[in-house]
C-alpha positions in Angstrom: -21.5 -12.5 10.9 -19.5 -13.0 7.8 -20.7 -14.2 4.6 -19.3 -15.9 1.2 -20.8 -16.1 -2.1 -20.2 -19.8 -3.6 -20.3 -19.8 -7.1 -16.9 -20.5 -8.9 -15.8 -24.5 -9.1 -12.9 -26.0 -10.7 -14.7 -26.4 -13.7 -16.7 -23.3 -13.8 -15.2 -19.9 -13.2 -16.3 -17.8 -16.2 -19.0 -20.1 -16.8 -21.3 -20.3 -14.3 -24.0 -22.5 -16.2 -21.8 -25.1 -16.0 -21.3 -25.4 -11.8 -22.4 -29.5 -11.2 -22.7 -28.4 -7.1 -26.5 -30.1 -6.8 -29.0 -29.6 -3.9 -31.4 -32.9 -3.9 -34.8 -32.5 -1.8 -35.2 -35.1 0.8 -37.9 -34.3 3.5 -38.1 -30.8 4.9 -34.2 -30.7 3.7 -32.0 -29.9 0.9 -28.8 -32.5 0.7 -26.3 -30.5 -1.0 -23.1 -32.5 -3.1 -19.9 -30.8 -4.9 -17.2 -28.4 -4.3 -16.5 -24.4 -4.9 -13.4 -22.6 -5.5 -12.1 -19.2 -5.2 -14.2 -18.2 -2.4 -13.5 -15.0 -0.4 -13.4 -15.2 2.8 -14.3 -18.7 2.6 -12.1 -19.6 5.9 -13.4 -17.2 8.4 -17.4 -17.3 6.9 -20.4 -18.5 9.5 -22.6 -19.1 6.3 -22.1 -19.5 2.4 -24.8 -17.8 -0.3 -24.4 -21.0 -2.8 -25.7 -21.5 -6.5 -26.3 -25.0 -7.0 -28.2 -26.8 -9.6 -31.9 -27.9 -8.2 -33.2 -29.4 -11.1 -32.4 -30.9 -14.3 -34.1 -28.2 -16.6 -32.1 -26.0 -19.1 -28.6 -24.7 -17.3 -30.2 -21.0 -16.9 -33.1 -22.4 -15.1 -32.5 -25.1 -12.9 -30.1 -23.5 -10.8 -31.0 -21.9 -7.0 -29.2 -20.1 -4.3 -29.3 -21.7 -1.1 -27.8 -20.3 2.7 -25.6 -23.0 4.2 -24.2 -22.6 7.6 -20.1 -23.1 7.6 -20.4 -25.3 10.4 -23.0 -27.4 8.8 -22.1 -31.2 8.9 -20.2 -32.6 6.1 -19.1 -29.2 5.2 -14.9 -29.2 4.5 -12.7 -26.0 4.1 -10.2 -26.6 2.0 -6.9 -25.1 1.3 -6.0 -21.5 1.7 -5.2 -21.1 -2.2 -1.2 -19.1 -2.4 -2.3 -15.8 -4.2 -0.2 -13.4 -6.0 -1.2 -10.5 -4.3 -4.4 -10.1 -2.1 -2.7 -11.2 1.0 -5.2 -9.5 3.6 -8.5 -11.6 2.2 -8.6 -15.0 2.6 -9.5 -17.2 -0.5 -10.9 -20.6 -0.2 -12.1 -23.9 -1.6 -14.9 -25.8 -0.1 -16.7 -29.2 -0.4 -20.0 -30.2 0.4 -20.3 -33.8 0.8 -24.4 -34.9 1.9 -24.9 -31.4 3.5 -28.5 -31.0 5.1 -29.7 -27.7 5.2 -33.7 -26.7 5.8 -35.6 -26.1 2.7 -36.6 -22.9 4.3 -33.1 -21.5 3.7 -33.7 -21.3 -0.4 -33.4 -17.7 -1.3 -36.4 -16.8 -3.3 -37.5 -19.0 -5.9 -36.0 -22.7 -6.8 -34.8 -22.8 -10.3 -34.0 -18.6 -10.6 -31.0 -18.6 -8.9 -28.7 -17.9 -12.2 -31.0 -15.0 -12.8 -30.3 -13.6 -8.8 -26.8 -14.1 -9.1 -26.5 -12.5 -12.8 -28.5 -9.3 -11.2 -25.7 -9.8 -8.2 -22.7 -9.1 -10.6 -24.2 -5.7 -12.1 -23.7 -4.9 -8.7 -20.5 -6.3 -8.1 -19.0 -5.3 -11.5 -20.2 -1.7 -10.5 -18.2 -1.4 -6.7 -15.2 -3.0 -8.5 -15.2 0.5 -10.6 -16.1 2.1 -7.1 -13.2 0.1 -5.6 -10.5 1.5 -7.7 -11.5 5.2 -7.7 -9.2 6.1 -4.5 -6.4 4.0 -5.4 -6.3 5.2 -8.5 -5.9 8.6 -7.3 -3.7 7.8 -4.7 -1.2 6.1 -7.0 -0.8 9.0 -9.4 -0.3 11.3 -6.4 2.0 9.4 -4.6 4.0 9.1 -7.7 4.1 12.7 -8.4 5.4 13.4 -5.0 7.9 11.0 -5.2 9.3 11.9 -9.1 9.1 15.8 -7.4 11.4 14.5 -4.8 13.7 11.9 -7.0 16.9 13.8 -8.4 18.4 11.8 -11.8 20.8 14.1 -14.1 20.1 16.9 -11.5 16.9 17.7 -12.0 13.1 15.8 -10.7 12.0 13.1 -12.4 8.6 14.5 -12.7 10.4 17.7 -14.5 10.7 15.1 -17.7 7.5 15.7 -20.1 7.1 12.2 -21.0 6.5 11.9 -16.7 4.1 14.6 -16.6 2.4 14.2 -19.7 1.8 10.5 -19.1 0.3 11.1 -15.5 -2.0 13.9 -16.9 -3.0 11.4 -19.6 -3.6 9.0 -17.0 -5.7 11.3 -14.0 -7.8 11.8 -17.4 -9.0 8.3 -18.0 -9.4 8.2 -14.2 -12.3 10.7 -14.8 -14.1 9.3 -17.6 -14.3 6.0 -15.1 -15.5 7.9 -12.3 -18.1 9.5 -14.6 -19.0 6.2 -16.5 -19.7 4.8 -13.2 -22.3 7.9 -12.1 -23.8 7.1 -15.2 -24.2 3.7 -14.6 -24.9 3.7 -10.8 -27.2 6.4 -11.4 -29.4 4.3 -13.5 -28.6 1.4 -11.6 -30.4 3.1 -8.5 -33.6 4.4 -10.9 -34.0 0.7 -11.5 -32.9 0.6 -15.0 -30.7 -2.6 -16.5 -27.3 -1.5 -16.6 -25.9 -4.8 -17.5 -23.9 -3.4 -20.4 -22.7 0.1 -18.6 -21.8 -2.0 -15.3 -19.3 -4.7 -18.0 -17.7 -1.7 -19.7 -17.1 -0.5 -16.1 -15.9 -3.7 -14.9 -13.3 -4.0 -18.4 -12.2 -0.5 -17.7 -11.8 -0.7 -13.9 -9.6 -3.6 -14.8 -7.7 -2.7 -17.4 -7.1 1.0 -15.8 -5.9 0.1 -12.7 -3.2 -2.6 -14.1 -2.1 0.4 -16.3 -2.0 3.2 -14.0 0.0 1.0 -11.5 2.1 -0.4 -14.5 3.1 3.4 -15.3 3.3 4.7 -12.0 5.9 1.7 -10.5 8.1 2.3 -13.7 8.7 6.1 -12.6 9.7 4.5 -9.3 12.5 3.1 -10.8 14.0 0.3 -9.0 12.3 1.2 -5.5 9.1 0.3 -7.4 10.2 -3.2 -7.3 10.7 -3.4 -3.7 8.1 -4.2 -0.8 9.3 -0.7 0.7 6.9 1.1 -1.7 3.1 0.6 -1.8 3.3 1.2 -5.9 4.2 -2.5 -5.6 1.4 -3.5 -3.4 -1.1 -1.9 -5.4 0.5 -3.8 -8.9 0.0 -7.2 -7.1 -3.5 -6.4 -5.2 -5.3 -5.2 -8.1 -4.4 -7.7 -11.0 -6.5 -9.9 -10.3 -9.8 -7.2 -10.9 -9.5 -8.0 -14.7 -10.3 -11.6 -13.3 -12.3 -11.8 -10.3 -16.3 -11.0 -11.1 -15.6 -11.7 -14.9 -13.0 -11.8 -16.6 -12.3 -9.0 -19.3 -13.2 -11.6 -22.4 -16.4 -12.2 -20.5 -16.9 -8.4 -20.4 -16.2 -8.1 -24.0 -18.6 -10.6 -24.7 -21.6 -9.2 -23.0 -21.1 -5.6 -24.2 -20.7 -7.5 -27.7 -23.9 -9.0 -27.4 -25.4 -5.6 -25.9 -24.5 -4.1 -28.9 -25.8 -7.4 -31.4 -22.8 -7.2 -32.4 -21.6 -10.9 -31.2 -21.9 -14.1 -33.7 -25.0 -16.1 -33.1 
């Protein structure tokens, strides 16, 4: 089966407090009202893992996660949203209008759902670090094979020191990710809170990736611009990591507050 988390709405991406999505109790059931956005998968899902608000408490404690079936009644996928890159992964919106679903389907407790699906980012945050180790790699290598190969002013483009120097530069700060992420994952796995390690892996996943294929399509020259090279695939596919799962101002802002460092 495939799933979808629901969390983002049109008026809460970043902030997820502020989702109005609300699950009212009536019977044995939950009656869910509201809308999501920016769902993965979202068109081909059997079953959503929402956050919706389940009581009327304070915003980080009224909120629960709740399984809803797809093919629930008065469930509506919307529009497949026009992305600029991303093309192989669907990306939804959805609306839930007097949606029953069995009380029995709340994941554990009613009104800790903000704290489950903070925990859930760590996690997320870290595989988007994961995500970018091997395209990372493979775009520096691809573009050293092609500079090697491109003649300009008879000899290789890679033969230029700023083109070497750069790529060294950047196969470095390729590293220190991969080894930030061990570090984090590592703890992550012995059960420690990684909350700040897993946002500065998510910032530098991010902003690495969008450099790296920055750099590497510019040493392509005008081929780079073209769909005939995959440089150009990965500059469109991976922008939108210093969005999706936080932004990079959210980042900031947690590893700010990490550190005691952010205004009160």
């Amino acid at each position: 089966m495939v799933a979808c988390l629901g969390v983002s709405e049109p008026v809460a991406g970043s902030d997820v407090a502020n989702i109005k999505t609300r699950a009212k109790k009536k019977g044995d059931d939950y009656v869910i009202n509201g809308s999501k956005t920016w769902i993965t998968n979202g068109h081909q899902a059997d079953w959503t893992c929402l956050l919706v608000n389940t009581g009327d408490g304070p915003a980080h404690k009224n909120k629960s996660l709740i399984c809803v079936p797809l093919d629930s009644e008065g469930v509506t996928r919307g529009r497949r949203i026009d992305k600029l890159g991303m093309y192989c992964s669907d990306t939804a919106e959805l609306f839930f209008e007097d949606v029953r679903v069995p009380q029995s389907n709340l994941i554990g407790q009613e009104g800790a759902g903000f704290f489950y699906q903070m925990l859930q980012f760590q996690e997320e945050r870290l595989f988007v670090g994961a995500g970018v180790l091997l395209p990372l790699d493979m775009m520096i290598a691809d573009t050293i094979e092609y500079t090697k190969n491109r003649k300009v002013f008879g000899k290789s483009v890679l033969d230029n020191q700023v083109v070497h120097f750069r790529l060294a530069e950047l196969q470095t700060e390729v590293e220190l990710l991969r080894s930030l992420l061990y570090r984090a994952t590592a703890l992550y796995v012995q059960g420690q809170d990684v909350t700040r390690l897993a946002s500065m892996v998510k910032l530098k996943a991010g902003r690495l990736v969008r450099e790296v294929s920055d750099a590497c399509l510019q040493y392509y020259g005008g081929m780079g611009f073209t769909s005939d090279m995959p440089i150009s695939r990965y500059y469109r596919d991976t922008r939108v990591l210093s969005i999706a799962g936080g932004a990079d101002e959210v980042m900031l802002g947690i590893i700010s507050k990490c550190m005691g460092s952010l205004p009160k």
